[in-house]
C-alpha positions as CSV (number, residue, x, y, z in Angstrom):
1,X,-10.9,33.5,115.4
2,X,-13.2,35.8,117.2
3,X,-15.3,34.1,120.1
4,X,-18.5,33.4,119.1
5,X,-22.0,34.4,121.5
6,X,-23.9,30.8,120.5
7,X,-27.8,30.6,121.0
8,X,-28.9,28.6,123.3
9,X,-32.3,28.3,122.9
10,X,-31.9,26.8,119.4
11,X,-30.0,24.0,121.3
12,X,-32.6,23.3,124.3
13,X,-34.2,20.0,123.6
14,X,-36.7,18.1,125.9
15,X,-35.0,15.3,127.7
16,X,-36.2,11.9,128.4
17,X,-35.6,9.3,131.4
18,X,-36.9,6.1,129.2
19,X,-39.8,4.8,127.4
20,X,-43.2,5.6,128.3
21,X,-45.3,2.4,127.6
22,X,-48.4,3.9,128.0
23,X,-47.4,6.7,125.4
24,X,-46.2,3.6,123.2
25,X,-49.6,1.9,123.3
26,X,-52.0,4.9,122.5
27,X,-49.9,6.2,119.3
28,X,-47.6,4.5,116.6
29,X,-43.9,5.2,116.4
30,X,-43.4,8.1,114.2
31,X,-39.6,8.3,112.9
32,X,-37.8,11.6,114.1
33,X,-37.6,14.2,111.0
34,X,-34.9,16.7,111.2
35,X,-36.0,20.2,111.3
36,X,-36.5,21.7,108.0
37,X,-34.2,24.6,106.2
38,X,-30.1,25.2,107.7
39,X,-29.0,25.0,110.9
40,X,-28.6,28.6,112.1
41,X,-25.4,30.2,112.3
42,X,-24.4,31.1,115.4
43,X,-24.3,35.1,115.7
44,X,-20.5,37.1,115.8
45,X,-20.5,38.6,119.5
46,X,-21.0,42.1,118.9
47,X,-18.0,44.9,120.7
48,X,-18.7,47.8,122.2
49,X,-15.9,49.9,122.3
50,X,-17.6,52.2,124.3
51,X,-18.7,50.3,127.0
52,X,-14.8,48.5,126.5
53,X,-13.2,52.3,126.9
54,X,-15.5,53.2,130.1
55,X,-14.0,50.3,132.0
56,X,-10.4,50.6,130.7
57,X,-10.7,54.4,132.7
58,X,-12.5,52.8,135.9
59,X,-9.2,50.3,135.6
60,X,-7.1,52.8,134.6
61,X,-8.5,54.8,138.0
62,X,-8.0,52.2,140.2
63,X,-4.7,51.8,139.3
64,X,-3.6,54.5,139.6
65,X,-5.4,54.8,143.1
66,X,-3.6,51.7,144.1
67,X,-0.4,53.2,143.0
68,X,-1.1,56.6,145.0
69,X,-2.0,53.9,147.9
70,X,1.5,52.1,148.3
71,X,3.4,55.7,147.6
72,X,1.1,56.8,150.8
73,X,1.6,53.8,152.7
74,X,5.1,53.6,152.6
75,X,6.5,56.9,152.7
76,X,4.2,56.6,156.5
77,X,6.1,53.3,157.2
78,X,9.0,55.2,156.7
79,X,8.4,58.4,158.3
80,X,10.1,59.6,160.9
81,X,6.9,60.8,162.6
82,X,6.8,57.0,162.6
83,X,9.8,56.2,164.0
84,X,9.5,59.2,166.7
85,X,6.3,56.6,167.6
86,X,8.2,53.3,168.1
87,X,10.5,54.4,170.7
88,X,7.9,55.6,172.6
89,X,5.0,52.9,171.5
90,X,7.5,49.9,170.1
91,X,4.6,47.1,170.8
92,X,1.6,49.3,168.2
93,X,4.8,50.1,166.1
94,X,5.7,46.5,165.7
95,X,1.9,45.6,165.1
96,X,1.5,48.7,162.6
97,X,4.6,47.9,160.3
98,X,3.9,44.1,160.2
99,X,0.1,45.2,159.2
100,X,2.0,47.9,156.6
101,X,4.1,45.4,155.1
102,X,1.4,42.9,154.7
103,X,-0.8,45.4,153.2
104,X,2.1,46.0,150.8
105,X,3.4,42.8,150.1
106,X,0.3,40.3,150.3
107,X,-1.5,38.9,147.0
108,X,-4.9,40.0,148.5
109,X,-3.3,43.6,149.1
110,X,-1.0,45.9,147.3
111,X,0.8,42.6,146.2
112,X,4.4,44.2,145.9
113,X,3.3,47.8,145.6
114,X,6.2,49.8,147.4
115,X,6.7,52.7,146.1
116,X,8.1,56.6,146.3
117,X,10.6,57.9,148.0
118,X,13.9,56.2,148.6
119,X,13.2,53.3,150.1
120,X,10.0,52.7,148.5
121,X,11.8,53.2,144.8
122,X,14.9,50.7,145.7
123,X,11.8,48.3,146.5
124,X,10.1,49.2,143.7
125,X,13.0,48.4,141.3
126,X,13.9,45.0,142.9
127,X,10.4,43.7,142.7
128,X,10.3,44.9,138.7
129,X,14.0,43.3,138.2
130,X,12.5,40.6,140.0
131,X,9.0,40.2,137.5
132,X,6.8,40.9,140.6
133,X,3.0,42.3,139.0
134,X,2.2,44.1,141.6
135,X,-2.1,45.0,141.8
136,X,-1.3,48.7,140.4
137,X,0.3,47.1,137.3
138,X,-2.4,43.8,136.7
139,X,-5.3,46.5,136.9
140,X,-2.9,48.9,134.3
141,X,-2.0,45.9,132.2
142,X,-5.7,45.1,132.1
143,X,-7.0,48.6,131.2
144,X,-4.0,48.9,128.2
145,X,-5.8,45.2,127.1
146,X,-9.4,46.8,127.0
147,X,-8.0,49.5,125.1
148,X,-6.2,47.8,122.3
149,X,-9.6,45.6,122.0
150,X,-11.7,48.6,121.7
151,X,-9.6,50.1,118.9
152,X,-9.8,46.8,117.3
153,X,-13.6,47.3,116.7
154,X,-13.0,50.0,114.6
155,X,-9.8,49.0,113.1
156,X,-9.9,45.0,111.9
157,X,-6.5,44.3,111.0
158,X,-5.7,44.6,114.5
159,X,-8.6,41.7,114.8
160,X,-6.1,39.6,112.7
161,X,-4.9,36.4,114.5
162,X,-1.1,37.7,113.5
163,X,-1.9,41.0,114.8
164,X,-3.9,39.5,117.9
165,X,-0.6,37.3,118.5
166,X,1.5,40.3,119.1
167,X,-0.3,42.3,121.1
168,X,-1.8,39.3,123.1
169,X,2.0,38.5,123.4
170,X,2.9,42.0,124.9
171,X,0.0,41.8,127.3
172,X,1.3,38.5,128.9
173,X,4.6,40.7,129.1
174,X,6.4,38.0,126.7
175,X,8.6,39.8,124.9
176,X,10.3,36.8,123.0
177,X,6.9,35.4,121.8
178,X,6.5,39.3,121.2
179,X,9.5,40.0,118.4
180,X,8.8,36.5,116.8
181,X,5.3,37.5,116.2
182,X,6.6,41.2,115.5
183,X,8.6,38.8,112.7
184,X,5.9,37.1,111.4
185,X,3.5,40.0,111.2
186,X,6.6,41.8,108.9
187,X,6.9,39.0,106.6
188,X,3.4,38.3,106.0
189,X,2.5,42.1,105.3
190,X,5.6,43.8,104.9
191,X,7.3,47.0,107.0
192,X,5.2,49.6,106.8
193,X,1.6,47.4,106.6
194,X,2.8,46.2,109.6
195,X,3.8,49.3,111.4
196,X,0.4,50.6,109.9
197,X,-1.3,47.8,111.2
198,X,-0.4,48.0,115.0
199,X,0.0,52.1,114.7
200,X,-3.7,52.9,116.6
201,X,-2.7,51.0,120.0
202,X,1.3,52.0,119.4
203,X,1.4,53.8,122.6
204,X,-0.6,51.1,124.5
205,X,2.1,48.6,123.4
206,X,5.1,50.7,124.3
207,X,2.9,51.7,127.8
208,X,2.7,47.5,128.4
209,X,6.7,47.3,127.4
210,X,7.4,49.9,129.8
211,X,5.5,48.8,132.9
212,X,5.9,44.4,132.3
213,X,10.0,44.6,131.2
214,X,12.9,44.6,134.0
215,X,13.9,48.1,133.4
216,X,12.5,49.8,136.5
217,X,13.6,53.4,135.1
218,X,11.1,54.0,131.9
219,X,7.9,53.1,134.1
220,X,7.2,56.7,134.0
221,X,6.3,56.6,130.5
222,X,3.6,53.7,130.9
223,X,2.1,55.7,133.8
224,X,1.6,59.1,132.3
225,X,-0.1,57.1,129.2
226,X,-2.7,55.4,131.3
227,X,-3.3,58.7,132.9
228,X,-4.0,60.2,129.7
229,X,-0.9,62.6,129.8
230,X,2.3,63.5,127.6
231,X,5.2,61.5,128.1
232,X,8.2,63.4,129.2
233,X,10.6,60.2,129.1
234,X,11.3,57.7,126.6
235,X,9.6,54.5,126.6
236,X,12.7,51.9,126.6
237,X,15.6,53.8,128.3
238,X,13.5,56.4,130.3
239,X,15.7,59.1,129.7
240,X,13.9,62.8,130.1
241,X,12.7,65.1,127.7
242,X,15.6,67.5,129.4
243,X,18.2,65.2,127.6
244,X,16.7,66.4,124.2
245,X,17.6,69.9,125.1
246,X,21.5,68.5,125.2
247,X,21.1,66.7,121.8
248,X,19.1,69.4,119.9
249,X,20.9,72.8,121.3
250,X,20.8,75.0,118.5
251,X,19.9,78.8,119.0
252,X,18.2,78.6,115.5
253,X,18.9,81.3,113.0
254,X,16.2,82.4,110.3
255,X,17.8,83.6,106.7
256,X,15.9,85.2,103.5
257,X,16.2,83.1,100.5
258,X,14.9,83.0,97.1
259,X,12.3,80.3,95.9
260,X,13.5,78.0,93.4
261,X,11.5,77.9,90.2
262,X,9.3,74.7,90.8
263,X,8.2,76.5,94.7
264,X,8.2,80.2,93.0
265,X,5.9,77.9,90.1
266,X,3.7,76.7,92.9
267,X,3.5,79.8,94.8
268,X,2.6,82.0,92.3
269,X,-1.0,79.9,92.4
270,X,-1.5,79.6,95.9
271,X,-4.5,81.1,97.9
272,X,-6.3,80.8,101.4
273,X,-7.4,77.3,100.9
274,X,-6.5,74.6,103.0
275,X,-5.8,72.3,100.5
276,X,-3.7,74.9,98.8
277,X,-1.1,75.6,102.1
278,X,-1.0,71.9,102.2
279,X,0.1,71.7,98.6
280,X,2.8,74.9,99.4
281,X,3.9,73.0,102.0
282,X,4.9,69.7,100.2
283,X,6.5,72.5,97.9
284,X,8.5,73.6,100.6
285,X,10.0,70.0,101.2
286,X,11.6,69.5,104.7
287,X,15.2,70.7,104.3
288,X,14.7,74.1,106.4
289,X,13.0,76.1,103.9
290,X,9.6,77.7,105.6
291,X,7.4,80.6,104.6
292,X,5.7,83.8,105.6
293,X,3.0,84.9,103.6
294,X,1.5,89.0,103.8
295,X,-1.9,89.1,102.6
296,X,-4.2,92.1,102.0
297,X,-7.6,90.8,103.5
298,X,-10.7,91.7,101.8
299,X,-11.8,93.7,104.8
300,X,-9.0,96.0,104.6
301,X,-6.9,94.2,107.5
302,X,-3.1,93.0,106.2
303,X,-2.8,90.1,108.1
304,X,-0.2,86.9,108.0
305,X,0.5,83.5,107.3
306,X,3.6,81.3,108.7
307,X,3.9,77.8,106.4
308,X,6.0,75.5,108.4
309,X,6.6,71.7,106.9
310,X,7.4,68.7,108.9
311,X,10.5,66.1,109.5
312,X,12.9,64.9,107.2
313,X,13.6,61.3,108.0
314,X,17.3,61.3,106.0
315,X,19.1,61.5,109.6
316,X,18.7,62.0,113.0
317,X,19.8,65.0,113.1
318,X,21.1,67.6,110.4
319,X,22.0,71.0,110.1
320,X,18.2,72.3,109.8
321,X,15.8,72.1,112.5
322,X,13.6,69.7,110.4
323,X,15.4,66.3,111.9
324,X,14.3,63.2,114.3
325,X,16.3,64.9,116.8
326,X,14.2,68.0,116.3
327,X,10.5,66.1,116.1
328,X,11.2,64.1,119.5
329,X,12.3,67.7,120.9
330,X,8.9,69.7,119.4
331,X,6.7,66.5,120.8
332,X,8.0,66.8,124.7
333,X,8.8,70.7,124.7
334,X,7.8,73.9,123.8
335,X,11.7,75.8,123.5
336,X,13.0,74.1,120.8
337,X,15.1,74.9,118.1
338,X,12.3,75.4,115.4
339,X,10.5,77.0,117.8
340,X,13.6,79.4,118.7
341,X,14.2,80.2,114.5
342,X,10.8,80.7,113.8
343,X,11.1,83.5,116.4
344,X,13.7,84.9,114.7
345,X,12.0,84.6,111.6
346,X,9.1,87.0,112.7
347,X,11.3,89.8,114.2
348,X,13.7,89.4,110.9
349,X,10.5,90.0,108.9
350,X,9.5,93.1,111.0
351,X,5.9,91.4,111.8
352,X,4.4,94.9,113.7
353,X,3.3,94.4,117.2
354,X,-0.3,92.9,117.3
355,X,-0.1,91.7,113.7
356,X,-2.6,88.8,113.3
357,X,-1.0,85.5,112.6
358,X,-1.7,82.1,111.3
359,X,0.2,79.0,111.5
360,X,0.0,76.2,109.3
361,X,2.4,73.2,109.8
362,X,2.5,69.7,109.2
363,X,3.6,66.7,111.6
364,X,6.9,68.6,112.8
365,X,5.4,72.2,111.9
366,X,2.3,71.6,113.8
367,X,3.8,71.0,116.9
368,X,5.7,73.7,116.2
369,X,3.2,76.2,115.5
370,X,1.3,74.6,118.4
371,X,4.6,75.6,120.6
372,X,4.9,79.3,119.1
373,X,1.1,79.3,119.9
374,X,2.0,78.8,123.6
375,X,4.9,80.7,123.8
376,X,3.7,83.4,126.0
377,X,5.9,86.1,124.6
378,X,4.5,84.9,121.1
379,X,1.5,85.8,122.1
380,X,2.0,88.8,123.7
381,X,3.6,90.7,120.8
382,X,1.7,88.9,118.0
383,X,-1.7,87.8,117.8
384,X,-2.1,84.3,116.8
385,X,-5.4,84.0,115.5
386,X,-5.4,80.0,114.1
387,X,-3.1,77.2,114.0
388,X,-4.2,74.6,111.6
389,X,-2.3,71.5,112.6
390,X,-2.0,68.4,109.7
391,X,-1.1,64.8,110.9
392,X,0.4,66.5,114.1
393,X,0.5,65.0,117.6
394,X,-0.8,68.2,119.3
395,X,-3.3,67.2,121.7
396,X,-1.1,67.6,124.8
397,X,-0.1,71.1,123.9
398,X,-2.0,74.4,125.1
399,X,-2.2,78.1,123.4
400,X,-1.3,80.7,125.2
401,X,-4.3,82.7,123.9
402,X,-7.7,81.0,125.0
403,X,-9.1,82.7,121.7
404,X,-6.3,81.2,119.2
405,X,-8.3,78.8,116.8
406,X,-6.9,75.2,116.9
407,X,-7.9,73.2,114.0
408,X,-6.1,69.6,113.4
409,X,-6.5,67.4,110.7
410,X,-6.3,63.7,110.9
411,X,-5.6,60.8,109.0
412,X,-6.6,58.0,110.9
413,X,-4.5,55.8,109.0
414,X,-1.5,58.3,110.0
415,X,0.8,56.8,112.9
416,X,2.3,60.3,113.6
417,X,-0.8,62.5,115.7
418,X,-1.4,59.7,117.8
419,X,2.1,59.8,119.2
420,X,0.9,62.4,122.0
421,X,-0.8,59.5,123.5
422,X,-4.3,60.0,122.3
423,X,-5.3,57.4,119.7
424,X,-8.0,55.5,118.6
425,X,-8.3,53.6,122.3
426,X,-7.4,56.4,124.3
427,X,-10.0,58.1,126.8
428,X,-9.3,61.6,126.5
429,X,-10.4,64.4,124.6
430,X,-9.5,67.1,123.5
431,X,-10.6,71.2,125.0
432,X,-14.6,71.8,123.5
433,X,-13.1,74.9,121.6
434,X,-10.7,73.1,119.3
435,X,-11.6,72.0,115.3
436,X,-10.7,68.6,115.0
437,X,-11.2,66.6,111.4
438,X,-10.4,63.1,111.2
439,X,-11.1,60.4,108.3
440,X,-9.9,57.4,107.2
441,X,-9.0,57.2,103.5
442,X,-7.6,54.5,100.9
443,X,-4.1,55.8,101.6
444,X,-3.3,53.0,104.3
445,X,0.2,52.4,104.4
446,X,2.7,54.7,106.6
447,X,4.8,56.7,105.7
448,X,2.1,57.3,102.8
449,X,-1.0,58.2,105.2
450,X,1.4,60.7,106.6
451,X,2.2,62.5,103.4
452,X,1.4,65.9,102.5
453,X,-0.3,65.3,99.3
454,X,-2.4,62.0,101.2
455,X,-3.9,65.0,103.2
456,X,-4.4,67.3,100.9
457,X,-5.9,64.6,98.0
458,X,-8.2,63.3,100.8
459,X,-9.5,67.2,101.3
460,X,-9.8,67.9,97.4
461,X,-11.7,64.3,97.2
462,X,-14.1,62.7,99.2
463,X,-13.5,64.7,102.4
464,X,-14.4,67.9,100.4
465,X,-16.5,69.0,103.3
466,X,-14.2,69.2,106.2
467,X,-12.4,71.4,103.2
468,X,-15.3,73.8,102.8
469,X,-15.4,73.6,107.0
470,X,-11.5,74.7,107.4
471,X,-11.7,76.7,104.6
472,X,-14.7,79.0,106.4
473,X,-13.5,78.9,109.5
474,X,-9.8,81.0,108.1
475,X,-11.6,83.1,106.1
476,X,-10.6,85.9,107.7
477,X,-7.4,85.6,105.5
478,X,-9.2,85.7,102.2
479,X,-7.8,88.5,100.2
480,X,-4.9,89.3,97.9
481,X,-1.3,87.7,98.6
482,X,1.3,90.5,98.6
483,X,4.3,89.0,99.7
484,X,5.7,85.2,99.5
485,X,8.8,84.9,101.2
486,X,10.9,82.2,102.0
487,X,13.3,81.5,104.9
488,X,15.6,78.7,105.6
489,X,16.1,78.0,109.4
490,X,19.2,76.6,110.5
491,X,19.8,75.2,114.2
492,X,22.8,77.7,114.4
């Protein structure tokens, strides 16, 4: 149940010691009446999420201040500048590291906060093996808190008291009470009403896993979130993004097909309209096919248009580029083996140097036309006008070219763009220049919010405007299709 702000001036009442005889004497008794009409309800307290975000970051700053603090402090403790001064000075030496370790050990200090370097690390890890909550991680723990009840304003099944069990649960770092309310959240709303449900503050609970469990490796992972960043590591194990490049190693390779007659079918209708790629797209399914698309513009220019479709969630990882294995790989790197096909693809296809390109991709293919946007030889021998980005976790990612046009579209109900760390509580932004459409529509459940047709039925329906606003801002490729051809990419 919500607290509740209660008035307290409907509740002040006069207060009396004891009879007044005199008062008695010069007027009759007159029985108390009870005020007329209800009593009032007391008033909902009202959230800011605003004001709730601006002091998540001044935690989130101090933090990581405190965490830069104990790094600092004990890599000079340590020293051997240090050391060079205790043989010659070993009375101040003695004072200075007993005033150190208090600094770095005491509840009114750092309270456990060794950290960097060798030493600093091994005490690092013993005190997380050992459940110390050092000041670095309360004040972290504290911001992720603020955060998750900021994006609760705007998103009320969070509010939920099975939702607010859970995620008061993984505050408190009690990861039993955790999975039994993970349970019970499951079996009152199902899988994926659940996993829809907690998706807006999914990083912030993986961020609160990483930094309150016993595994001192994956704290990484919590930092970088409350610093706004990318994750490079994993949140459970910590393993490295450079791991991925050992699991998904495939040189890609790009080969002409033929469409089938349901994709030929859809094709043969398809124009510059965003709502229209997004519909070629869900054509294109998610087993390697992809497309290139020649158009004669109506201003004479030929220019081009590279469809790329997301993951397919069969297995981890298949024979295509379109796998788990592949969407973990496009979300922490830029060289991956999409990335490395659809490379292939454009000098297969004979793209002339300085052709103008745009990419259009969905979850998987945005991140991968967002890292074929940065690739600097990309850019170099093609010029990549737009990359229109649909339920993708972009925002970490950077073109090459400061004039490529980034436009993302976003289903707030969609769990997959916020995995680059920016969701609904998160702080940062994203650069002034990019295009960046987001809604919420009646398509709640994931993996149903993340679907191709949820996007594009959202853009042909109510959200008809940010249509008409994509639409003008490609329409540089109106004009005539002259070529639809398909490719399948294979990792090898």
């Amino acid at each position: 149940m919500a607290p509740q702000v209660v008035d307290e001036t409907a509740q002040r009442l006069p207060t009396r010691k004891g009879p007044d005889p005199a008062a008695q004497s010069a007027a009759p008794v007159v029985p108390a009446q009870a005020a007329p009409g209800p009593a009032p309800v007391p008033a909902p307290e009202r959230i800011d999420p605003e004001l709730l975000i601006a002091a998540s970051v001044l935690l989130a700053d101090a933090a990581l201040t405190a965490k830069q603090s104990g790094a600092e402090l004990t890599g000079a403790l340590f020293s051997w500048r240090f050391g060079l001064e205790a043989l010659q000075r070993p009375g101040w030496a003695l004072g200075t590291a007993a005033s150190c370790a208090r600094a770095l050990t005491a509840s009114n200090g750092l309270g456990f906060g060794a950290n960097g370097g060798l030493i600093g690390e091994l005490a690092r890890m013993a005190g997380s093996m050992t459940y110390r909550r050092p000041a670095k991680v309360a004040m972290a723990v504290d911001a992720f808190a603020l955060r998750i009840k900021a994006a609760a304003a705007d998103h009320p099944g969070l509010a939920s008291p099975a939702a607010r069990r859970l995620t008061d649960a993984m505050v408190a770092g009690n990861r039993l009470e955790a999975l039994r309310a993970m349970y019970a959240l499951i079996e009152l709303l199902g899988v994926t009403r659940a996993l829809t449900t907690v998706s807006p503050v999914i990083m912030e609970l993986m961020a609160l896993l990483g930094l309150l469990d016993e595994n001192p490796v994956n704290d990484d992972f919590s930092w970088v979130t409350l610093a706004g960043g990318v994750p490079t590591t994993d949140p459970f194990l910590g393993l490295p993004s450079s791991v991925l490049k050992f699991l998904n190693p495939g040189p890609g390779r790009a080969e002409r097909t033929e469409p089938d007659p349901i994709l030929a079918k859809v094709l043969a209708t398809s124009r510059n309209d965003i709502v229209s790629y997004v519909g070629d797209i869900g054509a294109l399914g998610n087993h390697g096919l992809v497309l290139l698309r020649r158009v004669a513009c109506a201003d004479g220019a030929v220019r081009y248009v590279l469809l790329l479709p997301g993951t397919s969630f069969g297995l981890l990882s298949n024979s295509t580029p379109q796998d788990l294995v592949g969407a973990f790989d496009g979300l922490l790197r830029t060289d991956t083996t999409y990335t490395r096909a659809a490379k292939k693809l454009l000098r297969r296809a004979g793209l002339p140097t300085g052709a103008e390109l745009m990419i259009v991709g969905h979850s998987l293919g945005g991140m991968t036309a967002m890292n074929l946007a940065s690739d600097v030889e990309v850019s170099s021998t093609y010029r990549v006008t737009h990359v229109v980005a649909i339920g993708s976790p972009i925002d970490g990612k950077r073109p090459a070219d400061h004039t490529t046009q980034v436009i993302s579209l976003v289903n707030k109900h969609d769990v997959i763009p916020g995995l680059d760390g920016r969701g609904p509580a998160s702080p940062n932004d994203i650069p002034e220049s990019w295009v960046e459409l987001a809604w919420l529509d009646e398509s709640y459940d994931y993996p149903l919010s993340h679907a191709p047709q949820a996007y594009s039925d959202a853009l042909r329906g109510e959200f008809t405007h940010h249509r008409d606003q994509v639409n003008k801002l490609i329409s540089a490729y109106d004009g005539e299709v002259v070529g639809n051809q398909p490719y399948m990419l294979r990792d090898k």
